[in-house]
PDB file of N, H, CA, C and O in Angstrom:
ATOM      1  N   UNK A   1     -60.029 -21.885  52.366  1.00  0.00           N
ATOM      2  CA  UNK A   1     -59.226 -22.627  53.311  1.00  0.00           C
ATOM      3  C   UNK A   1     -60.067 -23.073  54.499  1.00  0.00           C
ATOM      4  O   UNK A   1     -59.958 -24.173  55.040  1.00  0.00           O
ATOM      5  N   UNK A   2     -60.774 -22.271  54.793  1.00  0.00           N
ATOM      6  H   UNK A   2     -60.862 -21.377  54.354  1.00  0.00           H
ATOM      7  CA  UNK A   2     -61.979 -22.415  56.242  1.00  0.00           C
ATOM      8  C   UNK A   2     -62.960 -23.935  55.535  1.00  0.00           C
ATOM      9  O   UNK A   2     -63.276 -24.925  56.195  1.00  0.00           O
ATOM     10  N   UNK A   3     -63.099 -23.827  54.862  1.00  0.00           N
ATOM     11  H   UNK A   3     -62.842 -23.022  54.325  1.00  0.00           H
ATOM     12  CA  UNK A   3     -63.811 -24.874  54.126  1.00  0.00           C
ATOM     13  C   UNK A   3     -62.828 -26.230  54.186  1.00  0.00           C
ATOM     14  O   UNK A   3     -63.265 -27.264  54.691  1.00  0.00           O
ATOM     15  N   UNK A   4     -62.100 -26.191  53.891  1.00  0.00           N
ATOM     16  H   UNK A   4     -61.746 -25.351  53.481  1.00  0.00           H
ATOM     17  CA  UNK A   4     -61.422 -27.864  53.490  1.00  0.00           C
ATOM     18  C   UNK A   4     -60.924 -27.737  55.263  1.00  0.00           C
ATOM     19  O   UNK A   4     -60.598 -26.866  56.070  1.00  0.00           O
ATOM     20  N   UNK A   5     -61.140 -29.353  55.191  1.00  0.00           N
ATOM     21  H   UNK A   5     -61.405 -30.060  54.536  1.00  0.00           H
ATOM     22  CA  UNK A   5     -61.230 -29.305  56.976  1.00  0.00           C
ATOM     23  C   UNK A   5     -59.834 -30.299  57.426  1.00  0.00           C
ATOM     24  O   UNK A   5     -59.835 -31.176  58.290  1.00  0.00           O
ATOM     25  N   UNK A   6     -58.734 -29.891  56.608  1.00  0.00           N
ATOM     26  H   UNK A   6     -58.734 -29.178  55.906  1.00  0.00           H
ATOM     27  CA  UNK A   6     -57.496 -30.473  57.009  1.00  0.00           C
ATOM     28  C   UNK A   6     -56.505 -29.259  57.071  1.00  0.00           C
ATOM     29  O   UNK A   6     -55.282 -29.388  57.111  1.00  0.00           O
ATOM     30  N   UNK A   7     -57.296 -27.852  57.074  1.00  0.00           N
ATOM     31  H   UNK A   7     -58.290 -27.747  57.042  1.00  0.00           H
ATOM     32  CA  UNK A   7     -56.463 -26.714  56.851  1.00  0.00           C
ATOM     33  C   UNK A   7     -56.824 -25.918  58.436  1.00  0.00           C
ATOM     34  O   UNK A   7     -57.825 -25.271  58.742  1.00  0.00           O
ATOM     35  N   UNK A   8     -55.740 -26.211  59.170  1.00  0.00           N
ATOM     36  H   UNK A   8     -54.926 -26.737  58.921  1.00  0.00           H
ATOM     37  CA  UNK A   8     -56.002 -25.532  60.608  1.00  0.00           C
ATOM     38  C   UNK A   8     -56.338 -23.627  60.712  1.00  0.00           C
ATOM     39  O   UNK A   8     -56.005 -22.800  59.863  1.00  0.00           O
ATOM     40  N   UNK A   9     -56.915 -23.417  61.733  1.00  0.00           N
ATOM     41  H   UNK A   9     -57.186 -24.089  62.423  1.00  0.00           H
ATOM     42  CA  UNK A   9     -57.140 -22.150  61.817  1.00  0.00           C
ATOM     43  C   UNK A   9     -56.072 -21.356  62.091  1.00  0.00           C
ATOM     44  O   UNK A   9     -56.010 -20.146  61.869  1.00  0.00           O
ATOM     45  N   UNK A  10     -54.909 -22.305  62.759  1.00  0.00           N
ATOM     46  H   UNK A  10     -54.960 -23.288  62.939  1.00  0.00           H
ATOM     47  CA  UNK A  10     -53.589 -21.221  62.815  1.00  0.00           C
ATOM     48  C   UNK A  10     -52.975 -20.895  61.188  1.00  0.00           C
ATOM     49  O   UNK A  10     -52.293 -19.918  60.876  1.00  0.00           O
ATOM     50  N   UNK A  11     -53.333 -21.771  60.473  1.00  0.00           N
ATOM     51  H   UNK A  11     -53.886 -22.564  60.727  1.00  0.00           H
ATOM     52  CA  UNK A  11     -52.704 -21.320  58.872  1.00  0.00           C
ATOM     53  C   UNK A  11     -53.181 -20.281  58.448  1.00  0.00           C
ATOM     54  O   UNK A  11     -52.642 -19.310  57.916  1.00  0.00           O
ATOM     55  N   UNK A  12     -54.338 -20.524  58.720  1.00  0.00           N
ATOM     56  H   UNK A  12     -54.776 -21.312  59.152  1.00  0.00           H
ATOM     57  CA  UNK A  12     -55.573 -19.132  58.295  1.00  0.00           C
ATOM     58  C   UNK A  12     -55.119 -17.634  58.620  1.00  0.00           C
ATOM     59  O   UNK A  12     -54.998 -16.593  57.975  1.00  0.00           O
ATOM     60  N   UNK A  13     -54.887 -18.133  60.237  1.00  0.00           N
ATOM     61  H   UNK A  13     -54.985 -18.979  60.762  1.00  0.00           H
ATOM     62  CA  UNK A  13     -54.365 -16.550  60.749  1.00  0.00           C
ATOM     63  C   UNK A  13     -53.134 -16.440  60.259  1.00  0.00           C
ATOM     64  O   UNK A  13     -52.830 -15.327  59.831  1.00  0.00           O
ATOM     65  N   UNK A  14     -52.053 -17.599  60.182  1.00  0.00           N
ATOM     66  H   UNK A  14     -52.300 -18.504  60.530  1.00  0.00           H
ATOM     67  CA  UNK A  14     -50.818 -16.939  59.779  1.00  0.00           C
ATOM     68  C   UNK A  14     -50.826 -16.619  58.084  1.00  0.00           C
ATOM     69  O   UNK A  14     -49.967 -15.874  57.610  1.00  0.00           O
ATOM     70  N   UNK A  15     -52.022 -17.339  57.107  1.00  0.00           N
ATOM     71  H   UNK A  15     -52.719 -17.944  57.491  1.00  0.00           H
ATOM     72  CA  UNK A  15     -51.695 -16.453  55.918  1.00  0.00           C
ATOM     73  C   UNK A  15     -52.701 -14.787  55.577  1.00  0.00           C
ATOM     74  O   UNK A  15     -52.454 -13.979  54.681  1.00  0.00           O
ATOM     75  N   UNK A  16     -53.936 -14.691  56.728  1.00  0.00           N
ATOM     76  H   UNK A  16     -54.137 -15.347  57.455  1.00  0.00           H
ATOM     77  CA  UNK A  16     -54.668 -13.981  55.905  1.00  0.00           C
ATOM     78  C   UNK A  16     -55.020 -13.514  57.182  1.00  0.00           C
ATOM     79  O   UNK A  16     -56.211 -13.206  57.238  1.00  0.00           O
ATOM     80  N   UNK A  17     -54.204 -13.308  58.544  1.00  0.00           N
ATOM     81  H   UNK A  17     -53.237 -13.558  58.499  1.00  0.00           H
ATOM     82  CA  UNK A  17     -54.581 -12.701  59.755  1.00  0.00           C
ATOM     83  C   UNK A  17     -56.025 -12.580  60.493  1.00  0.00           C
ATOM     84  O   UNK A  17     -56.298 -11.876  61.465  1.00  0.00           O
ATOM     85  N   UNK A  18     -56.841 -13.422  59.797  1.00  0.00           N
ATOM     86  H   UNK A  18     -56.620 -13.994  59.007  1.00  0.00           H
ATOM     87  CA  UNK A  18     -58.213 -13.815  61.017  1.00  0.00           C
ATOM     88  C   UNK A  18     -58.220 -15.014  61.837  1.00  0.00           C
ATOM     89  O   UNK A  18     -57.922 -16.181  61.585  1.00  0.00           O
ATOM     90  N   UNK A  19     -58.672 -14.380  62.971  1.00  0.00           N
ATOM     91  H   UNK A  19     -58.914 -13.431  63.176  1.00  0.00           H
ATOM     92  CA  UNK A  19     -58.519 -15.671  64.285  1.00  0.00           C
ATOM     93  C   UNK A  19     -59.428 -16.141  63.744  1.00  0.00           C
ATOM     94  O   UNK A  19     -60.009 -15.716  62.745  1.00  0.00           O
ATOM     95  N   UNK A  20     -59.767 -17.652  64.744  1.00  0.00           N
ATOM     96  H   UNK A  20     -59.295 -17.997  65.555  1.00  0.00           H
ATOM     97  CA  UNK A  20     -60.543 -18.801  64.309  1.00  0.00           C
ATOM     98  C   UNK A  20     -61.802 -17.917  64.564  1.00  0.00           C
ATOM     99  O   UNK A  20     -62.538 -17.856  63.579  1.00  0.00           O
ATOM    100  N   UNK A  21     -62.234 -17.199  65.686  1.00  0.00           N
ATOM    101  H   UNK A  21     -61.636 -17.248  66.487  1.00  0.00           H
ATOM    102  CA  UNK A  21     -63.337 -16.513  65.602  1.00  0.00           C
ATOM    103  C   UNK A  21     -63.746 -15.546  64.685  1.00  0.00           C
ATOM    104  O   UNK A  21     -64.895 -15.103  64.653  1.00  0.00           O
ATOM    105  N   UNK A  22     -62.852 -15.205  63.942  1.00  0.00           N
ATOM    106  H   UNK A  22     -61.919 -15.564  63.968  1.00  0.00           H
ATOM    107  CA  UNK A  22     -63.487 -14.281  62.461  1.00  0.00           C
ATOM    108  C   UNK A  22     -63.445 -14.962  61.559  1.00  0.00           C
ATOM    109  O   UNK A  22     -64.142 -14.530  60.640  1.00  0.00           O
ATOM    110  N   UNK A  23     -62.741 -16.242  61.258  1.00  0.00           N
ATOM    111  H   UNK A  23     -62.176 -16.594  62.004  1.00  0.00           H
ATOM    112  CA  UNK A  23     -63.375 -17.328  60.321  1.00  0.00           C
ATOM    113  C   UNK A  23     -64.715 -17.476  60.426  1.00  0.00           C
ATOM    114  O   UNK A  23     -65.398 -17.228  59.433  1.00  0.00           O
ATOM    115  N   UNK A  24     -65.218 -17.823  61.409  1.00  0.00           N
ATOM    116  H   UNK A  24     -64.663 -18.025  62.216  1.00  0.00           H
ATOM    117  CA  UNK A  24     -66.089 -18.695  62.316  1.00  0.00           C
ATOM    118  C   UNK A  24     -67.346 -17.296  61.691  1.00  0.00           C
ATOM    119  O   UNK A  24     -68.427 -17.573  61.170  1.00  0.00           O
ATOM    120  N   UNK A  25     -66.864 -15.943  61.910  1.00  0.00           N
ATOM    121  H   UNK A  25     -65.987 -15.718  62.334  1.00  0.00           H
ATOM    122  CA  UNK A  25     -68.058 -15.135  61.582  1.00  0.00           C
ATOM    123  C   UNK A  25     -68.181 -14.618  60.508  1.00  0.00           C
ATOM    124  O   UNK A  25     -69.106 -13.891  60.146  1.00  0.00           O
ATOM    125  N   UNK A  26     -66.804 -15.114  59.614  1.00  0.00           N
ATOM    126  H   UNK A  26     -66.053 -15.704  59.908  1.00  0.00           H
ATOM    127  CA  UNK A  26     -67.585 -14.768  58.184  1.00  0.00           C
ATOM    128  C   UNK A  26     -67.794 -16.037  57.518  1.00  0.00           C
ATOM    129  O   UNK A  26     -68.408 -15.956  56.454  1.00  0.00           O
ATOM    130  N   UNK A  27     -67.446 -17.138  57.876  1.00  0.00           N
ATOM    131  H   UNK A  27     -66.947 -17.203  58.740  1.00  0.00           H
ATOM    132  CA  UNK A  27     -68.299 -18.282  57.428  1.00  0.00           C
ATOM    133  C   UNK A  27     -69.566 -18.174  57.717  1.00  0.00           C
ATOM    134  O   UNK A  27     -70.181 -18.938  56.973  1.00  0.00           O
ATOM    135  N   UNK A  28     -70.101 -17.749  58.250  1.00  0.00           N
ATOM    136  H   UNK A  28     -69.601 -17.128  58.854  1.00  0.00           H
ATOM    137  CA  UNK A  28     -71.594 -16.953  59.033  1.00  0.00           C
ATOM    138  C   UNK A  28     -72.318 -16.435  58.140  1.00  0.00           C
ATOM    139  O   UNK A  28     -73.428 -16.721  57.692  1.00  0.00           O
ATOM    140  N   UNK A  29     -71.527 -15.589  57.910  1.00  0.00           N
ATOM    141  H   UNK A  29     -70.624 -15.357  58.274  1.00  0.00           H
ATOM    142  CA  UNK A  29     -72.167 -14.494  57.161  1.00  0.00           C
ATOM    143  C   UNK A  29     -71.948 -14.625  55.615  1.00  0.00           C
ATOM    144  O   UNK A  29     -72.216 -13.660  54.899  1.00  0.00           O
ATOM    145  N   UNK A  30     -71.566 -15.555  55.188  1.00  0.00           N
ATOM    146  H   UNK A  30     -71.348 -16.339  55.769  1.00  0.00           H
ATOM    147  CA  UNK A  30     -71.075 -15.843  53.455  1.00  0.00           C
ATOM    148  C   UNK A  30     -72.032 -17.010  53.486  1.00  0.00           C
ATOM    149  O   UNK A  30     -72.604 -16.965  52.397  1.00  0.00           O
ATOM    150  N   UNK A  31     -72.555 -18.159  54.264  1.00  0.00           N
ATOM    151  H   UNK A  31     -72.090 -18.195  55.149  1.00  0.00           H
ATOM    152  CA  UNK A  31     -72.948 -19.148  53.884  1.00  0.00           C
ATOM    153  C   UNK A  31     -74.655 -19.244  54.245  1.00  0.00           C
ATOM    154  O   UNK A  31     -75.036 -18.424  55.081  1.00  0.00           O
ATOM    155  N   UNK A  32     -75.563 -20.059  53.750  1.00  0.00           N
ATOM    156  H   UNK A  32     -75.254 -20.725  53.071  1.00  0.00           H
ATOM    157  CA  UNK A  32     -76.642 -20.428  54.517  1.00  0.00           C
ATOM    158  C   UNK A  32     -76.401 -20.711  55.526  1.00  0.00           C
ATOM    159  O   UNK A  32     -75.354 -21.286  55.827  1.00  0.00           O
ATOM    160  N   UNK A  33     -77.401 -20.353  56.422  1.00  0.00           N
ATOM    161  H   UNK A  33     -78.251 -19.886  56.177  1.00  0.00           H
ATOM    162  CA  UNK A  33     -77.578 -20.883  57.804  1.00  0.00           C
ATOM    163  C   UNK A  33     -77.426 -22.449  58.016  1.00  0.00           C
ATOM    164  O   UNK A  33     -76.886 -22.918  59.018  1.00  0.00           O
ATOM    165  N   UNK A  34     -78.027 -23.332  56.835  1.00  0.00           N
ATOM    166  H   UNK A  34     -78.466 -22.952  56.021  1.00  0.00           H
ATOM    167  CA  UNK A  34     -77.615 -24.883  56.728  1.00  0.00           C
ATOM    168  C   UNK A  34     -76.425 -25.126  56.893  1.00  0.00           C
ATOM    169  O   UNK A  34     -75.896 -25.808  57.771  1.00  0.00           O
ATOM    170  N   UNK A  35     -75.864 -24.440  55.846  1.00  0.00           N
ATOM    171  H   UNK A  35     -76.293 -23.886  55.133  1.00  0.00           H
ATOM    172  CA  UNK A  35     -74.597 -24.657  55.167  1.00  0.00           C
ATOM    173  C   UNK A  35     -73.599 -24.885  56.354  1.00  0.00           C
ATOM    174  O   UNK A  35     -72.722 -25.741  56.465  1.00  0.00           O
ATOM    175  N   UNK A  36     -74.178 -23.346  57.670  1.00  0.00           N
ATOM    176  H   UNK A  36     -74.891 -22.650  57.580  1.00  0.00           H
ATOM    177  CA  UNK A  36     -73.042 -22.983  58.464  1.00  0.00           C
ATOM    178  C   UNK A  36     -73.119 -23.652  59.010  1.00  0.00           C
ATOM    179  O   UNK A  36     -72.005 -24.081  59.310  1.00  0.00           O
ATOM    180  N   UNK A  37     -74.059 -24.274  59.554  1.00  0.00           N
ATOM    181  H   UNK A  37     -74.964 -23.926  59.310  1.00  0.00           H
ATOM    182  CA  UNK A  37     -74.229 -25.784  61.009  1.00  0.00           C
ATOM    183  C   UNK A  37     -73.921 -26.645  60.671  1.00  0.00           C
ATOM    184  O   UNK A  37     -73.751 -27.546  61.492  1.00  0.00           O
ATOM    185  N   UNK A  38     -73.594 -26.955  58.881  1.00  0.00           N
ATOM    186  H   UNK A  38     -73.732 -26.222  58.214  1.00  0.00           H
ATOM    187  CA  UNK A  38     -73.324 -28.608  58.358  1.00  0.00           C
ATOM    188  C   UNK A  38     -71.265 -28.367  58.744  1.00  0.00           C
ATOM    189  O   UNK A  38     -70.512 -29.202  59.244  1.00  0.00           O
ATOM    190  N   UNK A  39     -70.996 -27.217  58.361  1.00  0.00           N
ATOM    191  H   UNK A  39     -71.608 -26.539  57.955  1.00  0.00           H
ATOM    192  CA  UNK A  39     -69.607 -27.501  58.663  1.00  0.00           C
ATOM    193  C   UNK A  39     -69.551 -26.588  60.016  1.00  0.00           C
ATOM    194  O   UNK A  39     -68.355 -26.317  60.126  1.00  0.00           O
ATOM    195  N   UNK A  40     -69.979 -26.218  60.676  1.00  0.00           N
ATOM    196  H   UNK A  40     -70.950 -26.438  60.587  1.00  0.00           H
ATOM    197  CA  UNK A  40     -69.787 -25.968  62.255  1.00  0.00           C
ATOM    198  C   UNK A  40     -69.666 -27.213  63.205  1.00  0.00           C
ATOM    199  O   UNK A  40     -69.020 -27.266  64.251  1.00  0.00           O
ATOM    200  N   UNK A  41     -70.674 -28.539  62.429  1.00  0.00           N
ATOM    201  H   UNK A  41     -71.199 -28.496  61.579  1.00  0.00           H
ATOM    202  CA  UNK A  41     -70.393 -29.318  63.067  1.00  0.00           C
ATOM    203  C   UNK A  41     -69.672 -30.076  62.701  1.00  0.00           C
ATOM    204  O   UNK A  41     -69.298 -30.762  63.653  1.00  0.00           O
ATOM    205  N   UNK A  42     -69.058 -30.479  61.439  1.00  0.00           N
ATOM    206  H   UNK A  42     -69.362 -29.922  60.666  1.00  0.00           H
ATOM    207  CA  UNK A  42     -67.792 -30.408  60.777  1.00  0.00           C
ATOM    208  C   UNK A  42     -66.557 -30.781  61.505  1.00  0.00           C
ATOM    209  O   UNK A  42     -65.839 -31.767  61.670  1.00  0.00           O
ATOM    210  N   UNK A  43     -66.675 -29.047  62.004  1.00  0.00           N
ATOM    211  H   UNK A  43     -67.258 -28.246  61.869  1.00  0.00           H
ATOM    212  CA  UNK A  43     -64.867 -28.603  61.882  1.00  0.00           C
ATOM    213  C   UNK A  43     -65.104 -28.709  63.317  1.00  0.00           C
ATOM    214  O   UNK A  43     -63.985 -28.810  63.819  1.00  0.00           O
ATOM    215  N   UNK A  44     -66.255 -28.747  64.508  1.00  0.00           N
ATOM    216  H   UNK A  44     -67.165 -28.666  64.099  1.00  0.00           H
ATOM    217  CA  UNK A  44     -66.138 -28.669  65.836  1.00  0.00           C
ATOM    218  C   UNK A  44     -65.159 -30.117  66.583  1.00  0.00           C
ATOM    219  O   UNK A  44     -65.020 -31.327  66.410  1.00  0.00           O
ATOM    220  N   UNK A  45     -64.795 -29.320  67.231  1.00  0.00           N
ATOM    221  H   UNK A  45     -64.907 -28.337  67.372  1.00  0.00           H
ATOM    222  CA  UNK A  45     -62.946 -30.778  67.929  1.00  0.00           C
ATOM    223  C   UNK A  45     -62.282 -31.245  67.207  1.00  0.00           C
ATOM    224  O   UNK A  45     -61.302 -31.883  67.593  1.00  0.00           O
ATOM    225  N   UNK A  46     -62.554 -31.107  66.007  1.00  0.00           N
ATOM    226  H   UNK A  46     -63.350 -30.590  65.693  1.00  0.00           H
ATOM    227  CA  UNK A  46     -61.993 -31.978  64.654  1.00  0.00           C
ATOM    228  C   UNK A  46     -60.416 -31.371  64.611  1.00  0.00           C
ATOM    229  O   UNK A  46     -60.098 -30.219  64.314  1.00  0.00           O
ATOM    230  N   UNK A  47     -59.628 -32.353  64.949  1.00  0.00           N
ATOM    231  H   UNK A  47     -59.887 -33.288  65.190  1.00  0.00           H
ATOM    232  CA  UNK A  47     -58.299 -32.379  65.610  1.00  0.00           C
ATOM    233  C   UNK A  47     -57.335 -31.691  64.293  1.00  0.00           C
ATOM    234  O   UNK A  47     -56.276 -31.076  64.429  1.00  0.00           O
ATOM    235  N   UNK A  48     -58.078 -32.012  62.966  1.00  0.00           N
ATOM    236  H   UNK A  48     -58.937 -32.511  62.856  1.00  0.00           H
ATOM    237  CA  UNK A  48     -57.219 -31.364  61.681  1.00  0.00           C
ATOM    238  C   UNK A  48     -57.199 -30.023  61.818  1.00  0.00           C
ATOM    239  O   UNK A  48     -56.180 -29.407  61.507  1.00  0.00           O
ATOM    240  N   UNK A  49     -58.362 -29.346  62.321  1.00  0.00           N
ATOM    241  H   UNK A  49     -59.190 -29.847  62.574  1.00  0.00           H
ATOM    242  CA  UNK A  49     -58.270 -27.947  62.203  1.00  0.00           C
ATOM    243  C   UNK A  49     -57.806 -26.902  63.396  1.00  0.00           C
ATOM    244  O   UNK A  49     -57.977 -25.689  63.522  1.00  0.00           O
ATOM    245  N   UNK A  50     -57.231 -27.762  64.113  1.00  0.00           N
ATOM    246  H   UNK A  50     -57.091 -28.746  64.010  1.00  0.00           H
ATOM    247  CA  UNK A  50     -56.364 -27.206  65.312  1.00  0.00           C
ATOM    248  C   UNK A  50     -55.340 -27.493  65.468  1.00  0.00           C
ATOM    249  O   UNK A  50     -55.411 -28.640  65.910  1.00  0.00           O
ATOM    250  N   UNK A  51     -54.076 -27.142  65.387  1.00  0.00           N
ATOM    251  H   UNK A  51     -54.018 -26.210  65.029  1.00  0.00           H
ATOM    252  CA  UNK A  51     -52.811 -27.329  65.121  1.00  0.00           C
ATOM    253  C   UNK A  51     -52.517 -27.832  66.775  1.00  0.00           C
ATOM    254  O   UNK A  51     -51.493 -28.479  66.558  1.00  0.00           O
ATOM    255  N   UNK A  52     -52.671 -27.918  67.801  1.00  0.00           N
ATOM    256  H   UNK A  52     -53.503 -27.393  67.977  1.00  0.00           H
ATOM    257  CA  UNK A  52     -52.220 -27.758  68.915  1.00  0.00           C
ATOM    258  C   UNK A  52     -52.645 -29.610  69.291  1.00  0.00           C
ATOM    259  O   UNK A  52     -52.008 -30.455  69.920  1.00  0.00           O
ATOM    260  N   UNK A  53     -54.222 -29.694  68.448  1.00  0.00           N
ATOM    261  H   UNK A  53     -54.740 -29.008  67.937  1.00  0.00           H
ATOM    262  CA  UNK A  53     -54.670 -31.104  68.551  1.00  0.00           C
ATOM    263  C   UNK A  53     -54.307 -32.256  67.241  1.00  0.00           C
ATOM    264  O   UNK A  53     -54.949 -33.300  67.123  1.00  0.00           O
ATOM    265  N   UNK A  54     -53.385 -31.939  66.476  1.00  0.00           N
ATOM    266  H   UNK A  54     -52.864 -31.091  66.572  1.00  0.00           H
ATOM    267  CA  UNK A  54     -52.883 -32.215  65.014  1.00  0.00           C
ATOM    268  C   UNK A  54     -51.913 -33.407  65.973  1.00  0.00           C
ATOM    269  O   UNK A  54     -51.478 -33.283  67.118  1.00  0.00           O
ATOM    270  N   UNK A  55     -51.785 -34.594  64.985  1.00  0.00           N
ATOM    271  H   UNK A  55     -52.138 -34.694  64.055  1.00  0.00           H
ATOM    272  CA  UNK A  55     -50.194 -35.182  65.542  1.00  0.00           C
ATOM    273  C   UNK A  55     -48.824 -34.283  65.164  1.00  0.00           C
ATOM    274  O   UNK A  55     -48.676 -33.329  64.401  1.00  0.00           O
ATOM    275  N   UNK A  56     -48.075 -34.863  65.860  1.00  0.00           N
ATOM    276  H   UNK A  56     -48.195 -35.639  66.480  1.00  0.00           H
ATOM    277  CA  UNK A  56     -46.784 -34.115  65.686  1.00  0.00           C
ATOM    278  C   UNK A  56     -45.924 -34.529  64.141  1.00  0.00           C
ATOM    279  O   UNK A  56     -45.051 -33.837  63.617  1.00  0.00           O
ATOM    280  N   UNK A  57     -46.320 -35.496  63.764  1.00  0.00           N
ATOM    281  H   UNK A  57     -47.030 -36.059  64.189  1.00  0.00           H
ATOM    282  CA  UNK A  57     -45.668 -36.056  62.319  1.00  0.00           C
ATOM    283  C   UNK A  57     -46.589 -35.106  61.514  1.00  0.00           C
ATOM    284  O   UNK A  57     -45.919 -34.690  60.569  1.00  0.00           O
ATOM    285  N   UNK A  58     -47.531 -34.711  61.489  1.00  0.00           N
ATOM    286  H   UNK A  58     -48.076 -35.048  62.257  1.00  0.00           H
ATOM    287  CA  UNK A  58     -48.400 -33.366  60.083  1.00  0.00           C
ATOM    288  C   UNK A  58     -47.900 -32.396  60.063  1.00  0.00           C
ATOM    289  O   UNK A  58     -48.020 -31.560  60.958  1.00  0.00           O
ATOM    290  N   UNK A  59     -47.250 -32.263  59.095  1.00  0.00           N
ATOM    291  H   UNK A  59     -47.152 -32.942  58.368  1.00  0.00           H
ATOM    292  CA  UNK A  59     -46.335 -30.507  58.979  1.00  0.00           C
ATOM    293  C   UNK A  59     -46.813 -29.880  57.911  1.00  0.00           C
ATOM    294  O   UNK A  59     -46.193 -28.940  57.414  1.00  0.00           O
ATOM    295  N   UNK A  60     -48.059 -30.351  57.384  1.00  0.00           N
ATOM    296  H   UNK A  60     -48.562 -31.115  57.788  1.00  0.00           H
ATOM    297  CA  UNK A  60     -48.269 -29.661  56.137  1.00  0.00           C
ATOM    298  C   UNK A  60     -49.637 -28.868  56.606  1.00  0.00           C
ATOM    299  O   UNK A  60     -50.184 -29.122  57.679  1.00  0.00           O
ATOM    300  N   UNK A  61     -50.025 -28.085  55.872  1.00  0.00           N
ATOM    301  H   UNK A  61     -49.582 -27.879  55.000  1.00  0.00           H
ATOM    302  CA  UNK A  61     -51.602 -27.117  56.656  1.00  0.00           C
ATOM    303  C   UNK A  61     -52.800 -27.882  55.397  1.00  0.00           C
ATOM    304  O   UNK A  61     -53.991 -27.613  55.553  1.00  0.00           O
ATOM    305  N   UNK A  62     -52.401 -28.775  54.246  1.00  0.00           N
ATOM    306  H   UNK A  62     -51.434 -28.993  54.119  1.00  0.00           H
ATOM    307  CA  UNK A  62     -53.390 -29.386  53.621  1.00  0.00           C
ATOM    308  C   UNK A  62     -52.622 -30.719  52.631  1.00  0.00           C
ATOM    309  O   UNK A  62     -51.538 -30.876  52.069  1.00  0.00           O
ATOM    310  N   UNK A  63     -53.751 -31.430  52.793  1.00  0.00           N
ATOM    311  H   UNK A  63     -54.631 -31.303  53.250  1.00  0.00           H
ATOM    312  CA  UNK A  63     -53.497 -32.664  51.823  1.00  0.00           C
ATOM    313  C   UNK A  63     -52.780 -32.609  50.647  1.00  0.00           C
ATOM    314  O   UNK A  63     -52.957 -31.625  49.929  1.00  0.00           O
ATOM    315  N   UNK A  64     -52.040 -33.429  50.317  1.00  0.00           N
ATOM    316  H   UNK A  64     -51.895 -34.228  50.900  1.00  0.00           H
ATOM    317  CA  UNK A  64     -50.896 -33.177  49.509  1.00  0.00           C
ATOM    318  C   UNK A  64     -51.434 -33.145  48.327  1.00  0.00           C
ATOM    319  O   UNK A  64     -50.972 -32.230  47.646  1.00  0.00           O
ATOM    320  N   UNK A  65     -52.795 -34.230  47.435  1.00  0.00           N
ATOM    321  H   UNK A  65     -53.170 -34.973  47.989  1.00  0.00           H
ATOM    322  CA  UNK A  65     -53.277 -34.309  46.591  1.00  0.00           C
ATOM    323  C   UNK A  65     -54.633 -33.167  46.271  1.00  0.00           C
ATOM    324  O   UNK A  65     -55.510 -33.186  45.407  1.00  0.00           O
ATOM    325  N   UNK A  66     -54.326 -32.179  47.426  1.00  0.00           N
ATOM    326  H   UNK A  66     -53.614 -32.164  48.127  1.00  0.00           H
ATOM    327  CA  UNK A  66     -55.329 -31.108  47.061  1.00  0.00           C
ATOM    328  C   UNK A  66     -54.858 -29.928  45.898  1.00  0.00           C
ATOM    329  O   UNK A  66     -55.587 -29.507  45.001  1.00  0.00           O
ATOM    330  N   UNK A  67     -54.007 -29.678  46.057  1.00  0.00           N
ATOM    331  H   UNK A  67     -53.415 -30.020  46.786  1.00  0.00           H
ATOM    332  CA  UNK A  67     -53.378 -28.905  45.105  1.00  0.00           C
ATOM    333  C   UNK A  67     -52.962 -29.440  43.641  1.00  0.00           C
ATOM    334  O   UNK A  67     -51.758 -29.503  43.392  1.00  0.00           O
ATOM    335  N   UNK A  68     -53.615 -29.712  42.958  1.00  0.00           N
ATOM    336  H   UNK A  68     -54.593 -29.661  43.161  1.00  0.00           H
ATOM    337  CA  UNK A  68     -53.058 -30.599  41.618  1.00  0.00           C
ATOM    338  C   UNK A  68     -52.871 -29.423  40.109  1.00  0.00           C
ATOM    339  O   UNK A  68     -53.609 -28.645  39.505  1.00  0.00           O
ATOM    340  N   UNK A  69     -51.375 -29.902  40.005  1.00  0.00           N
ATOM    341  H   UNK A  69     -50.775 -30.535  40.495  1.00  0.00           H
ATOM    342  CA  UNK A  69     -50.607 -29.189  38.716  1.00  0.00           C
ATOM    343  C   UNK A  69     -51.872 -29.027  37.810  1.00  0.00           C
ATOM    344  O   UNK A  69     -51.772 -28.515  36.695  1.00  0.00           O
TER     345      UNK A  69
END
């Protein structure tokens, strides 16, 4: 979920109880050091992954065509 960058960090905590800062440190620690700066800079202000900076019409926590039957 930390990975796809239309899935906010409040979903995260409300399905699997880590704040954005323990995302943030086990994306750290699971990925290359590349890896972590290519989506650190990514997901940094990036308005999808903060519910507070999301528009008010997005009620979903991911793209509708991500999940396919």
């Amino acid at each position: 979920m930390a990975w796809e960058d239309r899935t906010p960090f409040e979903t995260i905590e409300a399905n699997y109880g880590l704040s954005e800062q323990a995302v943030i440190r086990l994306m750290r620690k699971q990925m290359t050091a590349r890896s972590f700066r290519h989506w650190r800079k990514r997901v940094s202000g990036r308005n999808t992954k903060h519910a507070a900076l999301r528009l008010k019409q997005v009620l979903r926590a991911y793209c509708p065509t991500q999940y396919k039957p």
